[in-house]
PQR file of N, CA, C, O and H, with PARSE charges and radii, in Angstrom:
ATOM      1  N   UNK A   1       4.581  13.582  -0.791 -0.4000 1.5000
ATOM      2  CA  UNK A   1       3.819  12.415  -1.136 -0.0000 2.0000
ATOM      3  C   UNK A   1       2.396  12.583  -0.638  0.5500 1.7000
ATOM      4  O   UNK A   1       2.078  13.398   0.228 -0.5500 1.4000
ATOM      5  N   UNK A   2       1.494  11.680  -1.300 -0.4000 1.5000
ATOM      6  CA  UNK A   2       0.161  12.257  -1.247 -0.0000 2.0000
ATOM      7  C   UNK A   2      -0.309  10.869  -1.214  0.5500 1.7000
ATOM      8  O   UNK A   2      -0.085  10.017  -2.074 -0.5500 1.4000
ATOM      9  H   UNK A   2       1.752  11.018  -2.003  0.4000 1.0000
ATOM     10  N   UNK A   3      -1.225  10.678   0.250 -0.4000 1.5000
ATOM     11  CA  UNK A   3      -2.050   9.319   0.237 -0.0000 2.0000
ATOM     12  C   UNK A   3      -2.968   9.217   0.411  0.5500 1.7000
ATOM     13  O   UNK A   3      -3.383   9.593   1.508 -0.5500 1.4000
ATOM     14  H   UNK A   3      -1.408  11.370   0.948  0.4000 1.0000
ATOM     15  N   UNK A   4      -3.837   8.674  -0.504 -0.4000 1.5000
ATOM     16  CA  UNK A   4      -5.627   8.277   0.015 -0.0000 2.0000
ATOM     17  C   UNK A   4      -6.201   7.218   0.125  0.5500 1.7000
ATOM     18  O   UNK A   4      -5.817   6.376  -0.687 -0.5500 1.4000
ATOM     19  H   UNK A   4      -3.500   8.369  -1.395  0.4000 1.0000
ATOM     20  N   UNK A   5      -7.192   6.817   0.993 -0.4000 1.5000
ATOM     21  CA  UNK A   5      -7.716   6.016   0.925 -0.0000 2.0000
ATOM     22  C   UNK A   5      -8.524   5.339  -0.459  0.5500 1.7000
ATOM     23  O   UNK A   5      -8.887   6.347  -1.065 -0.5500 1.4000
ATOM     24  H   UNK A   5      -7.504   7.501   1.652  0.4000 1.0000
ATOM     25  N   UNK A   6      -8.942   4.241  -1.187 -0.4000 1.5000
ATOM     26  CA  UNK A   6      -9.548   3.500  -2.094 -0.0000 2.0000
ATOM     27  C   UNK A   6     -10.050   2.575  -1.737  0.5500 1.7000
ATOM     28  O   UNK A   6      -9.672   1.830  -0.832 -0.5500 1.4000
ATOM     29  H   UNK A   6      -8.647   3.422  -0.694  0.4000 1.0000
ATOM     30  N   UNK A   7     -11.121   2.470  -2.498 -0.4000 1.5000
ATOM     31  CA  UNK A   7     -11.641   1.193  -2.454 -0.0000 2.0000
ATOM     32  C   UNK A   7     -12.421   0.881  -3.959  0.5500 1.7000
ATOM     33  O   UNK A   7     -12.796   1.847  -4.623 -0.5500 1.4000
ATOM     34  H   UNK A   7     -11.428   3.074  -3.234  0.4000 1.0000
ATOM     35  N   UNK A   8     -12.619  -0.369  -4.404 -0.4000 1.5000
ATOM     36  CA  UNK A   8     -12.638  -0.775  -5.574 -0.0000 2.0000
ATOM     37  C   UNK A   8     -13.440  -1.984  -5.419  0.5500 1.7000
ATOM     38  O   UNK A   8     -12.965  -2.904  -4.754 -0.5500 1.4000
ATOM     39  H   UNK A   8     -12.314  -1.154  -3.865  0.4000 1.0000
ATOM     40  N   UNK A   9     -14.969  -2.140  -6.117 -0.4000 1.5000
ATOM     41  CA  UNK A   9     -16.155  -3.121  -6.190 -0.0000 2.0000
ATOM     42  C   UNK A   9     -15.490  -4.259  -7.003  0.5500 1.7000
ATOM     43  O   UNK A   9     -15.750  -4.110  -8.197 -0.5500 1.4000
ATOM     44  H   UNK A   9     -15.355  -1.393  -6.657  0.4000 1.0000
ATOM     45  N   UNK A  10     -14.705  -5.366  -6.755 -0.4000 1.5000
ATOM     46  CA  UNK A  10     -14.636  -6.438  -8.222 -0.0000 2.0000
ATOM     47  C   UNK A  10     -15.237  -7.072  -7.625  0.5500 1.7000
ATOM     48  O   UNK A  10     -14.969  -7.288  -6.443 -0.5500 1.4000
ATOM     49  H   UNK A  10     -14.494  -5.487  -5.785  0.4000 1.0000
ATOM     50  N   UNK A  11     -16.524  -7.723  -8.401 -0.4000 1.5000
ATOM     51  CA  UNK A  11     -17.673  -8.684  -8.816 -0.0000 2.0000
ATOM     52  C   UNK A  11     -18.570  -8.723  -7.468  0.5500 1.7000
ATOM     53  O   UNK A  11     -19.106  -9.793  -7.178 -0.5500 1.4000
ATOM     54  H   UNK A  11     -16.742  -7.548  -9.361  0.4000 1.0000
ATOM     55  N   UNK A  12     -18.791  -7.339  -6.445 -0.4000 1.5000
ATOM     56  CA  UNK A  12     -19.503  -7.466  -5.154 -0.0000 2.0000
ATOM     57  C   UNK A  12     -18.203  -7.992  -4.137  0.5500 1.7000
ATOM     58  O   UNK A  12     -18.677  -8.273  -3.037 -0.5500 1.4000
ATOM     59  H   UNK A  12     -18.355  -6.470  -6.680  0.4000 1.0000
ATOM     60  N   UNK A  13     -17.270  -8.127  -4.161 -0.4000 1.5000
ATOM     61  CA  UNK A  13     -16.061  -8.017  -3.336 -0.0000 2.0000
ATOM     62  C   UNK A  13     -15.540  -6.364  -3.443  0.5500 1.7000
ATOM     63  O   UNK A  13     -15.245  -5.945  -4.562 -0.5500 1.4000
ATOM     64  H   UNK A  13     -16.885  -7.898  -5.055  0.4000 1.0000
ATOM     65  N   UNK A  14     -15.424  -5.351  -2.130 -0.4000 1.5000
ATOM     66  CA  UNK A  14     -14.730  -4.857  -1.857 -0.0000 2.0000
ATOM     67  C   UNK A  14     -13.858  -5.134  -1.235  0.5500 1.7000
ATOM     68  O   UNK A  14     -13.762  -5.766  -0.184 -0.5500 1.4000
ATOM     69  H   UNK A  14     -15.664  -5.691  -1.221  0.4000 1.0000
ATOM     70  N   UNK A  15     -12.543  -4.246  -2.428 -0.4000 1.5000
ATOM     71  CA  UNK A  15     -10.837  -4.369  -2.009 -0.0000 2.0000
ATOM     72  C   UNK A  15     -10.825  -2.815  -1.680  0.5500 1.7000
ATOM     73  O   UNK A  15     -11.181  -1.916  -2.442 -0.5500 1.4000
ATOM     74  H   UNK A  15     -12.621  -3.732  -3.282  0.4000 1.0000
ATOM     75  N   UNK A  16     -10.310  -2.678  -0.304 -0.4000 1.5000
ATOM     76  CA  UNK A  16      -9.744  -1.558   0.274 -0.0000 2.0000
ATOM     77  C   UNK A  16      -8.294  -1.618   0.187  0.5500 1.7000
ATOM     78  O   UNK A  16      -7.633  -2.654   0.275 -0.5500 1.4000
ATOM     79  H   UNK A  16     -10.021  -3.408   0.315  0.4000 1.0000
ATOM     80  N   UNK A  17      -7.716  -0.128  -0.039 -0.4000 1.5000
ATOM     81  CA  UNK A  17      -5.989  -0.168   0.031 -0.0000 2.0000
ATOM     82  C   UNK A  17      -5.566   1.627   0.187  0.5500 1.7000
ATOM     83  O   UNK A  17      -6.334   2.415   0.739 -0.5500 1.4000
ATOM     84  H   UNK A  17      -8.253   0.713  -0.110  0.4000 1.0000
ATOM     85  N   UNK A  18      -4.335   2.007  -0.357 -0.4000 1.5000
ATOM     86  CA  UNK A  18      -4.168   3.131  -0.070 -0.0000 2.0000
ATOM     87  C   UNK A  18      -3.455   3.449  -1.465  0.5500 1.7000
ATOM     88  O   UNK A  18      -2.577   2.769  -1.995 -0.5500 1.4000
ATOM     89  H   UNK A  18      -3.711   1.367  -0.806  0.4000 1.0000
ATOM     90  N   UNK A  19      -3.996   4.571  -1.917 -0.4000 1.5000
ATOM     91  CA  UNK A  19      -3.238   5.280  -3.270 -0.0000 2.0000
ATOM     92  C   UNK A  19      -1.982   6.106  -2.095  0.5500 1.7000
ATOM     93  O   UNK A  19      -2.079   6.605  -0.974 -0.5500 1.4000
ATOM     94  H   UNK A  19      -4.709   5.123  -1.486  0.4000 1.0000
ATOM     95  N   UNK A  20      -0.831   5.902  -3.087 -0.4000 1.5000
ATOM     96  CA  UNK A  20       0.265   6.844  -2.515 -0.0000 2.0000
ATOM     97  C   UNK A  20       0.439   7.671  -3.989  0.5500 1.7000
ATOM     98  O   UNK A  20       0.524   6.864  -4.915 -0.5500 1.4000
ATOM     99  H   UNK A  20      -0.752   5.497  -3.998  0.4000 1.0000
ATOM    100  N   UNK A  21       0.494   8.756  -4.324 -0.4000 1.5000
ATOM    101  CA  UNK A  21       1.160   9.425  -5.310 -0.0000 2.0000
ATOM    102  C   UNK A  21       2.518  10.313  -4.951  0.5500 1.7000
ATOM    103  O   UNK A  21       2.660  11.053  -3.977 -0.5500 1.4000
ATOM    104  H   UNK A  21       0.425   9.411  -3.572  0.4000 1.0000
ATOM    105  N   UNK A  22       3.418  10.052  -5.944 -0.4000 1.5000
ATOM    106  CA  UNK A  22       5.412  10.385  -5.189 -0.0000 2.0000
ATOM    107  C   UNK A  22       4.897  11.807  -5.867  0.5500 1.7000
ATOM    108  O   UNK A  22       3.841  11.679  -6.487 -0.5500 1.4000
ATOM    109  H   UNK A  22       3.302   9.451  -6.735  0.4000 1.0000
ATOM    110  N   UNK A  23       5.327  12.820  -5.859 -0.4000 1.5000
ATOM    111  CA  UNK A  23       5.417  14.278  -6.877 -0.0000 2.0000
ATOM    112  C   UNK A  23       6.164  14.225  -7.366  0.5500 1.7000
ATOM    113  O   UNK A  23       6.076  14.966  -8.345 -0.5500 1.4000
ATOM    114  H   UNK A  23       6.185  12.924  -5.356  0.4000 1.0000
ATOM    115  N   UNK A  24       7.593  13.406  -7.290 -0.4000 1.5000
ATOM    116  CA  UNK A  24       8.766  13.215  -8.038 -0.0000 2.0000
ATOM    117  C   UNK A  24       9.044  12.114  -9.162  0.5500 1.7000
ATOM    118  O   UNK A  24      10.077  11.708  -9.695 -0.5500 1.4000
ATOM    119  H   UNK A  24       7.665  12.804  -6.495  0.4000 1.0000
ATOM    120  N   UNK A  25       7.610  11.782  -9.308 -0.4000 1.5000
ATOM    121  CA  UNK A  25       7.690  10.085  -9.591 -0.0000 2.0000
ATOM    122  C   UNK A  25       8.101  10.421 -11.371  0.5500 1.7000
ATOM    123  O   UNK A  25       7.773  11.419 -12.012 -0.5500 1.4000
ATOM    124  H   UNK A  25       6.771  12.112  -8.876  0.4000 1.0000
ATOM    125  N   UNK A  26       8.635   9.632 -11.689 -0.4000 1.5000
ATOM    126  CA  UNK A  26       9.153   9.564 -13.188 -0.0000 2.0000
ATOM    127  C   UNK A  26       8.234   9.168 -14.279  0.5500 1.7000
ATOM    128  O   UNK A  26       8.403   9.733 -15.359 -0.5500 1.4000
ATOM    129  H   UNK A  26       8.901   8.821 -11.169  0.4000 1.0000
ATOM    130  N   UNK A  27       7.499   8.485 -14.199 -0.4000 1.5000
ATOM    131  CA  UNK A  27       6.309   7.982 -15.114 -0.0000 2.0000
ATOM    132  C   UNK A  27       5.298   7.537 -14.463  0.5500 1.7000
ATOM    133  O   UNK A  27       5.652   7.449 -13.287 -0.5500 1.4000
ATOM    134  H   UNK A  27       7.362   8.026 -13.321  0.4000 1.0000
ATOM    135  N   UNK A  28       4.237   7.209 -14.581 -0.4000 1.5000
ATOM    136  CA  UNK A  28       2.634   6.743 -14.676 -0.0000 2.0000
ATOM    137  C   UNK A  28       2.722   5.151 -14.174  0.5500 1.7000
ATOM    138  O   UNK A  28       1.699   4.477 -14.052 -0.5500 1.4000
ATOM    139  H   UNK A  28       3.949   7.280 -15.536  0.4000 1.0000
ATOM    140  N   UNK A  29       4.183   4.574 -13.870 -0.4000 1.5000
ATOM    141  CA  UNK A  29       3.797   2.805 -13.454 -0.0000 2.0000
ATOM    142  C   UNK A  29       3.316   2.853 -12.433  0.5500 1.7000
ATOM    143  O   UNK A  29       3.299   3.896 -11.779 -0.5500 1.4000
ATOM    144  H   UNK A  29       5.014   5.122 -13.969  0.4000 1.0000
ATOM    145  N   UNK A  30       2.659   1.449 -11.914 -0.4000 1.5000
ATOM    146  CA  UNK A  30       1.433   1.481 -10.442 -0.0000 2.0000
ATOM    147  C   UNK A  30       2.174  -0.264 -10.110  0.5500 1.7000
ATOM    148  O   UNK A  30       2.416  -1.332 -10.673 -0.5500 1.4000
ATOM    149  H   UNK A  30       2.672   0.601 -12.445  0.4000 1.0000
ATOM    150  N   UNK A  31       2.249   0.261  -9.120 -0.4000 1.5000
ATOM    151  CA  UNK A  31       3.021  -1.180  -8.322 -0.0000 2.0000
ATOM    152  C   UNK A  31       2.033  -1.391  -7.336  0.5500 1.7000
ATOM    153  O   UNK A  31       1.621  -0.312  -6.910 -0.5500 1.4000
ATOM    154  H   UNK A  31       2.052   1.128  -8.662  0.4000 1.0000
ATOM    155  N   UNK A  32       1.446  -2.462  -6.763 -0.4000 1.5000
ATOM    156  CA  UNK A  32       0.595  -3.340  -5.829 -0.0000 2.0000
ATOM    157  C   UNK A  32       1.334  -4.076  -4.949  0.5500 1.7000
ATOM    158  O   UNK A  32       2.096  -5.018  -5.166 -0.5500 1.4000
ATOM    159  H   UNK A  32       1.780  -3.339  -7.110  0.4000 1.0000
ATOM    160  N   UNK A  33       1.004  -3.505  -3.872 -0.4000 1.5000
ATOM    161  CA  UNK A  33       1.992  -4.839  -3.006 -0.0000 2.0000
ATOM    162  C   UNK A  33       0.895  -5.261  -1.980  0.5500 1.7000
ATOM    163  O   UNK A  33       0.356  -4.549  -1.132 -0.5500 1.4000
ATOM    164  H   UNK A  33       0.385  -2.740  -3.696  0.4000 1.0000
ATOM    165  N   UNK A  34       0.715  -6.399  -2.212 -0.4000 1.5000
ATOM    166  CA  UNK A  34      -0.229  -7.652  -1.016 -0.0000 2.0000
ATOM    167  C   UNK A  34       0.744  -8.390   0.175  0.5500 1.7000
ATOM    168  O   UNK A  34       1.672  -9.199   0.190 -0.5500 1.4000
ATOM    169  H   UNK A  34       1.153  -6.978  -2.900  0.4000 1.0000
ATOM    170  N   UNK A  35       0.063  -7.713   1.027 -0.4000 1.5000
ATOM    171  CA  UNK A  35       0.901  -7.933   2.429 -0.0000 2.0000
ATOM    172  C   UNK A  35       0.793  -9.562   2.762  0.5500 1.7000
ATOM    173  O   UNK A  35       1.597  -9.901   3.630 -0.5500 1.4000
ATOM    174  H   UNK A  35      -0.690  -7.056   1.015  0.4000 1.0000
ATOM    175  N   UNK A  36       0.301 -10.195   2.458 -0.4000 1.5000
ATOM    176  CA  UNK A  36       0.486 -11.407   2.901 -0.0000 2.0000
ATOM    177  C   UNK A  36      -0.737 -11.942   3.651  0.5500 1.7000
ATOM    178  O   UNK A  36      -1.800 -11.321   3.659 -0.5500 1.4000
ATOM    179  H   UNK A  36      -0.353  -9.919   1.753  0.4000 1.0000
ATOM    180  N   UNK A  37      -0.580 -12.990   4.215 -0.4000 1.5000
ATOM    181  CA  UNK A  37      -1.266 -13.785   5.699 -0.0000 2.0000
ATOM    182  C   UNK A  37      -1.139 -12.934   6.642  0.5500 1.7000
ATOM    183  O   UNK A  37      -0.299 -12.061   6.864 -0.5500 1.4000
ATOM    184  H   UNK A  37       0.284 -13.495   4.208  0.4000 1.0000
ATOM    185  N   UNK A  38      -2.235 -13.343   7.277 -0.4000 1.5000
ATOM    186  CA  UNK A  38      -2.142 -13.211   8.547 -0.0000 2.0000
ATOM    187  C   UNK A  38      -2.140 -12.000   9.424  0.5500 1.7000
ATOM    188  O   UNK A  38      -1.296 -11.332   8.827 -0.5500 1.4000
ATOM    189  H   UNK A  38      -2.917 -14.051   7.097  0.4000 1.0000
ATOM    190  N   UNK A  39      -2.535 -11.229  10.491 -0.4000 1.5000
ATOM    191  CA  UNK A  39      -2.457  -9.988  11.356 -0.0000 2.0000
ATOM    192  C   UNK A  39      -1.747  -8.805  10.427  0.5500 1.7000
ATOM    193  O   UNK A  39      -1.108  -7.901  10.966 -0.5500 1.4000
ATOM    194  H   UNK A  39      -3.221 -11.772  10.976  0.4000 1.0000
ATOM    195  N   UNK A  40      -1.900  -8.883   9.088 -0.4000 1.5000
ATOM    196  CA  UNK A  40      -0.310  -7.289   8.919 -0.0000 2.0000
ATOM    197  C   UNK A  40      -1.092  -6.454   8.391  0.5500 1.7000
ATOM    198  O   UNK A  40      -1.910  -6.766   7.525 -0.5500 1.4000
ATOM    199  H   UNK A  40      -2.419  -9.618   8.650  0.4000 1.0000
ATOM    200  N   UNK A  41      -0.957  -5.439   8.789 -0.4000 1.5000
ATOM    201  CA  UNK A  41      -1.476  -4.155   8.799 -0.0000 2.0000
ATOM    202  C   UNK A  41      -1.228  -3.597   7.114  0.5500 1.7000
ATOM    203  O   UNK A  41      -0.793  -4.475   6.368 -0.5500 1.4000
ATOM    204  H   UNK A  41      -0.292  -5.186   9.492  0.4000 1.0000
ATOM    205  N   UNK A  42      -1.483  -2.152   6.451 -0.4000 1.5000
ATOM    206  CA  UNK A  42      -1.240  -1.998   5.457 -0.0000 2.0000
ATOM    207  C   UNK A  42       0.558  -1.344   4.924  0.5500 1.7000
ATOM    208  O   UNK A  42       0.984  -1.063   3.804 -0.5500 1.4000
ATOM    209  H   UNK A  42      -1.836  -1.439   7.057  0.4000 1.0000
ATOM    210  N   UNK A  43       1.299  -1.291   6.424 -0.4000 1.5000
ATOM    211  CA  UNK A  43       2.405  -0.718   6.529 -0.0000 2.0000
ATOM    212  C   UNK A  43       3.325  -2.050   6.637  0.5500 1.7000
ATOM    213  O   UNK A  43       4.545  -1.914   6.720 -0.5500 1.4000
ATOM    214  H   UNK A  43       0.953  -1.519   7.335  0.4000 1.0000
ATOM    215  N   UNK A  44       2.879  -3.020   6.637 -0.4000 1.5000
ATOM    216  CA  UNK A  44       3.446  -4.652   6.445 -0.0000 2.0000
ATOM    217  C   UNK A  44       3.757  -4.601   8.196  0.5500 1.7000
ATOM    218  O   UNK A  44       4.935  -4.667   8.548 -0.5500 1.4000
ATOM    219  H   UNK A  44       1.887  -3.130   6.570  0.4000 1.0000
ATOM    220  N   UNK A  45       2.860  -4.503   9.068 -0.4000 1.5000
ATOM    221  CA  UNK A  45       3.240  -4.352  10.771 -0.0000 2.0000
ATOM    222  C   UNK A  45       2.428  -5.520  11.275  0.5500 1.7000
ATOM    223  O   UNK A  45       1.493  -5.948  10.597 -0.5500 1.4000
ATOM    224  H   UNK A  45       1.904  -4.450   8.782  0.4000 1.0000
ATOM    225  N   UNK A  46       2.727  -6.017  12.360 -0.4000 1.5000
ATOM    226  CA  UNK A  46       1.866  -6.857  12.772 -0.0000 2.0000
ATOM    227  C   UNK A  46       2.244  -6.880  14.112  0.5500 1.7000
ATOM    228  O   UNK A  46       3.413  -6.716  14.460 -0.5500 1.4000
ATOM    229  H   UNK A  46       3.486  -5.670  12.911  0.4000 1.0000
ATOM    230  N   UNK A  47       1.106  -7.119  15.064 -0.4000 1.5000
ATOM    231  CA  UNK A  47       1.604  -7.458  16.548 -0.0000 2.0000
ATOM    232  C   UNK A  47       3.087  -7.105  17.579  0.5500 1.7000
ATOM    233  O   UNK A  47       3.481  -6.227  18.347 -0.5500 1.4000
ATOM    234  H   UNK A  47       0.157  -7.252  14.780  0.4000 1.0000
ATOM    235  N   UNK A  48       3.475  -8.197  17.104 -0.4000 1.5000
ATOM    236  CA  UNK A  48       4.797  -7.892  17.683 -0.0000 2.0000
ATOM    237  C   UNK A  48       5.999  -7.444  16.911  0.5500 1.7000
ATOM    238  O   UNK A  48       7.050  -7.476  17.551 -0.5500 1.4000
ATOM    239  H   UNK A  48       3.154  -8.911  16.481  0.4000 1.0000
ATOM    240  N   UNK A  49       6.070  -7.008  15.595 -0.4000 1.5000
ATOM    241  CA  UNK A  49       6.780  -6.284  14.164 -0.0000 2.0000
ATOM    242  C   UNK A  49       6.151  -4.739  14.052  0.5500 1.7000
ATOM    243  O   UNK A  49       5.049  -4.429  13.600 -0.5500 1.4000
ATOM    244  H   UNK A  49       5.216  -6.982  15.075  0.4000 1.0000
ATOM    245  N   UNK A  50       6.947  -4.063  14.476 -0.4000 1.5000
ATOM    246  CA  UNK A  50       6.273  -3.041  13.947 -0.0000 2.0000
ATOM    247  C   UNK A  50       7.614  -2.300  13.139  0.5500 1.7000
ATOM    248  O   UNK A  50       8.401  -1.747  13.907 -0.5500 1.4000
ATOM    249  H   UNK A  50       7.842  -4.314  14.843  0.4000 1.0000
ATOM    250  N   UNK A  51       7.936  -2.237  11.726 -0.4000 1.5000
ATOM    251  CA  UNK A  51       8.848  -1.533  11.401 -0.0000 2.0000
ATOM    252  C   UNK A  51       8.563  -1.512   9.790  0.5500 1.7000
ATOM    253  O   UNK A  51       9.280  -2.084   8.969 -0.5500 1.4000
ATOM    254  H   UNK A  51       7.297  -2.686  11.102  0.4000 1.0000
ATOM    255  N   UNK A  52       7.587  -0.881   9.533 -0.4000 1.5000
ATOM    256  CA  UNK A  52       6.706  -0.342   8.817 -0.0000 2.0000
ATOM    257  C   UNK A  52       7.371  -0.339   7.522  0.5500 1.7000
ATOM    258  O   UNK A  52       7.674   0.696   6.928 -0.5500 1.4000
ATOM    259  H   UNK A  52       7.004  -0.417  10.201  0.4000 1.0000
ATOM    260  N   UNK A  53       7.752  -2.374   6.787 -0.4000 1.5000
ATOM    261  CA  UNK A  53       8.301  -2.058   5.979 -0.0000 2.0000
ATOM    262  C   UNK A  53       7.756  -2.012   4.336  0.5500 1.7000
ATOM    263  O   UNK A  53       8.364  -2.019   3.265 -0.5500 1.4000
ATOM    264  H   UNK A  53       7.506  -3.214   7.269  0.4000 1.0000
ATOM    265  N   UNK A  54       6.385  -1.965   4.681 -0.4000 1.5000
ATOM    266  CA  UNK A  54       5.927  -2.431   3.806 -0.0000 2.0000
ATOM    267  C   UNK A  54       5.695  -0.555   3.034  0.5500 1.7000
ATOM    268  O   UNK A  54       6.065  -0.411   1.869 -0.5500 1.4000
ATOM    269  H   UNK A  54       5.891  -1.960   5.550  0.4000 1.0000
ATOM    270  N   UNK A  55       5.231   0.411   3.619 -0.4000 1.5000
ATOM    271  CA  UNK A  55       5.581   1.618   3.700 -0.0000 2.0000
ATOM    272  C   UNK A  55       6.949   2.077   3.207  0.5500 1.7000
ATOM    273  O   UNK A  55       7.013   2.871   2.268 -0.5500 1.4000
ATOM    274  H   UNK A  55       4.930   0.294   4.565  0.4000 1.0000
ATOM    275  N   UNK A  56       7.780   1.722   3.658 -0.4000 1.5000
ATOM    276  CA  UNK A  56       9.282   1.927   3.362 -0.0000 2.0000
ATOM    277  C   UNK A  56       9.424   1.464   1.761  0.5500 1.7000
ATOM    278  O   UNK A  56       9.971   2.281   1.020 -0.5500 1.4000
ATOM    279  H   UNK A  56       7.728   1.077   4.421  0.4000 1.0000
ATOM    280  N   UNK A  57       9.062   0.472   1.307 -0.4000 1.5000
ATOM    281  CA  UNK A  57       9.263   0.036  -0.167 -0.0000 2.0000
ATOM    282  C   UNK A  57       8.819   0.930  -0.769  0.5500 1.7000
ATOM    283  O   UNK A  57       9.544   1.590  -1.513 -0.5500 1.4000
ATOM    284  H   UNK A  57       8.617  -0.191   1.908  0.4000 1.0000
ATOM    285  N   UNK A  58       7.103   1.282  -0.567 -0.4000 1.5000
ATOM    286  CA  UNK A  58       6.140   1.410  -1.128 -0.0000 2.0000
ATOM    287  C   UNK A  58       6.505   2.657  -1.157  0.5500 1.7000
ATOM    288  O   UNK A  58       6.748   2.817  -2.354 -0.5500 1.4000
ATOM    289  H   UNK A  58       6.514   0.746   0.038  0.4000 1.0000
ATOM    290  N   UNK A  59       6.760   3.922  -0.492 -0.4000 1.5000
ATOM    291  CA  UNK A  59       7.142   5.541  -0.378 -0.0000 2.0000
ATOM    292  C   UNK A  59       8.861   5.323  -1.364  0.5500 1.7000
ATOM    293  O   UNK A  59       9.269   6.339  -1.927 -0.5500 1.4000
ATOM    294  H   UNK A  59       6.563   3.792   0.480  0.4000 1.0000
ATOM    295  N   UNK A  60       9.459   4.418  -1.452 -0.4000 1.5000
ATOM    296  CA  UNK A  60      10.963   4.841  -2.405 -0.0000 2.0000
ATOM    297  C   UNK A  60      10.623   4.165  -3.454  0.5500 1.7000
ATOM    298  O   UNK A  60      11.641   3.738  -3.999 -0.5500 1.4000
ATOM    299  H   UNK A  60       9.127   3.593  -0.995  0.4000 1.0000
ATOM    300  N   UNK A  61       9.481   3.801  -4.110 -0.4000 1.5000
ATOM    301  CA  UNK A  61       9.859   3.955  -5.604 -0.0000 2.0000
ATOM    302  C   UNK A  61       9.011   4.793  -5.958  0.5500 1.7000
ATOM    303  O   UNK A  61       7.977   5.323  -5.550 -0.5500 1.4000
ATOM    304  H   UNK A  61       8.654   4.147  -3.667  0.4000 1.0000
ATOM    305  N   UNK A  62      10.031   4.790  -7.249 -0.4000 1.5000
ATOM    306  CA  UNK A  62       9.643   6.324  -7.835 -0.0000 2.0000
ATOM    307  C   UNK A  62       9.539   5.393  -9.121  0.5500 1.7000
ATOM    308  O   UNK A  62       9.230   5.877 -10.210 -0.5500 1.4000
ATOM    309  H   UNK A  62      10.870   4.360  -7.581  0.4000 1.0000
TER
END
């Protein structure tokens, strides 16, 4: 798996996030996942949570 950093200008708002590309992946779909409120990191972690599940989704689909 292959991850990079992005970032993307809409209307003078920069959105930062992370491209993951699978090598195994089956087709071209692009899934977005928005962590929510509040303290969470881009691995869905926060403070006292750390079990990086937002990572875990995001690395098994294919």
């Amino acid at each position: 798996m292959k991850g990079s950093n992005v970032e993307i200008d809409v209307g003078g708002v920069l959105i930062s996030g992370t491209l993951v590309i699978h090598e195994q992946a089956f087709n071209n779909a692009v899934s977005i996942i928005i962590a929510g409120s509040g303290p969470t990191d881009r691995n869905g972690n926060q403070a006292d949570l750390q079990n990086d599940r937002l990572e875990k989704i995001s690395t098994s689909l294919l």
